[in-house]
C-alpha angles and dihedrals in degrees: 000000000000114000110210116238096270095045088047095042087053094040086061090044103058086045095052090048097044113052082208093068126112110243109259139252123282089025097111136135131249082273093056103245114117120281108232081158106069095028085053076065098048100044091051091049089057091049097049081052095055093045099046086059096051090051097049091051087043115035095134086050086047092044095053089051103035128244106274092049092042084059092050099051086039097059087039082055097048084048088079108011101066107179112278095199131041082235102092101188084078088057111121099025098142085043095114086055090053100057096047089069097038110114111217094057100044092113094060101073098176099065111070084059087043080057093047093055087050086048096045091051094049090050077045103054090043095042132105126300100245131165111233129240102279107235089221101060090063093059091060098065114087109259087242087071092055103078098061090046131112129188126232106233115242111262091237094039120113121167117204120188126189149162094250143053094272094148095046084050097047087046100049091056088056085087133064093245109034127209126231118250119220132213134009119258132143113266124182110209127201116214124196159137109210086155134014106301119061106237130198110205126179109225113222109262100244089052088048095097096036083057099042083046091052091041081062097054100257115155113257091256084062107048094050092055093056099047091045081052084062102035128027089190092067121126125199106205094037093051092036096054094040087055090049094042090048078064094242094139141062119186129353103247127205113206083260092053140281118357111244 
């Protein structure tokens, strides 16, 4: 029987991607039976690709597993997330997704945010050249203004919260001897590259909310209410100019556009 092209094209695809297919059709040697040999080759080459991207976007994901387990969830994950994009340094972007729902972590509940910082800084290295918001354009509104504005995010800004120290344990393997850290308690990381160098930085706990409300696109009045509701410590202008000077906003918007 003749398979037409897209029925042959997903046919080799399913058996490069599961070791328990048959070899397709058309893979054959010089004798004419079919070649699990050289596609063997071929299928394993895929997979050490595939791999290889995912280590280089998540060395700190890979460090904390251990290289040999770190392979093996990698080549479960390429099973079923095959690269959306010819570009293969985006490969692995839901990652982070994956490995939350990956079994035999689940008791590490740490590393699928750990994950989500790796995968931010790589969205941030590759994003859009953007100026950031100039901090000294927003102390030239009236305070008065202030209230009804919101932020544009910076095209290269995500902002990760967990409930662990994700961003203590992504900095401490930064270095060639880590050091343990101790304790669980919730962290929300900012990741970004206003200028040329990604940067992870931990946003202090009480400013936490005031930034995940900004990030969402909450005015700045608002923002601020809900983090005072949490936190009684928390200081606006303190908060509000750490966030512009990180570099995680662009431009100050009215409900009509950019404010002049």
């Amino acid at each position: 029987m003749t398979l037409d092209f897209a029925t042959s094209q997903t046919a080799f695809v399913e058996a490069l991607l599961y070791a328990d297919r048959a070899v397709p059709d058309g893979i054959i040697t010089a004798s004419g039976v079919p070649d699990a040999t050289r596609f063997g080759v071929y299928r394993n080459n895929v997979f050490l690709g595939l791999t290889k991207a995912l280590t280089q976007n998540f060395p700190v994901t890979e460090r904390l597993v251990g290289t040999e387990f770190f392979t093996v969830m990698a080549r479960f994950y390429a099973q079923d997330h095959r690269p959306a994009s010819p570009l293969i340094f985006e490969y692995g972007a839901d990652f982070p997704d994956f490995i939350a729902s990956f079994e035999p972590v689940a008791n590490l509940g740490y590393l699928p945010d750990v994950a989500r910082i790796e995968a931010a800084a790589m969205r941030a290295y590759h994003a859009a050249d953007t100026e950031p918001l100039d901090l000294a354009k927003l102390a030239a509104l009236a305070p008065e203004r202030l209230a009804d504005l919101r932020l544009a995010v910076h095209s290269s800004s995500s902002l990760i919260h967990s409930g662990y120290p994700v961003g203590s344990i992504w900095s401490a393997h930064q270095q060639q001897i880590v050091t343990p850290v101790v304790g669980k308690r919730p962290e929300t990381v900012l990741v970004g590259r206003p200028e040329m160098t990604v940067n992870v930085h931990i946003i202090p706990p009480k400013d936490a909310i005031f930034a995940a409300s900004l990030f969402n696109a909450a005015t700045l009045g608002a923002a601020a209410d809900a983090a005072l509701a949490a936190a009684p410590e928390f200081d606006f202008g303190t908060a509000l100019i750490g966030l512009v000077s990180l570099g995680a906003f662009s431009a100050l918007l009215q409900d009509e556009g950019n404010v002049p």
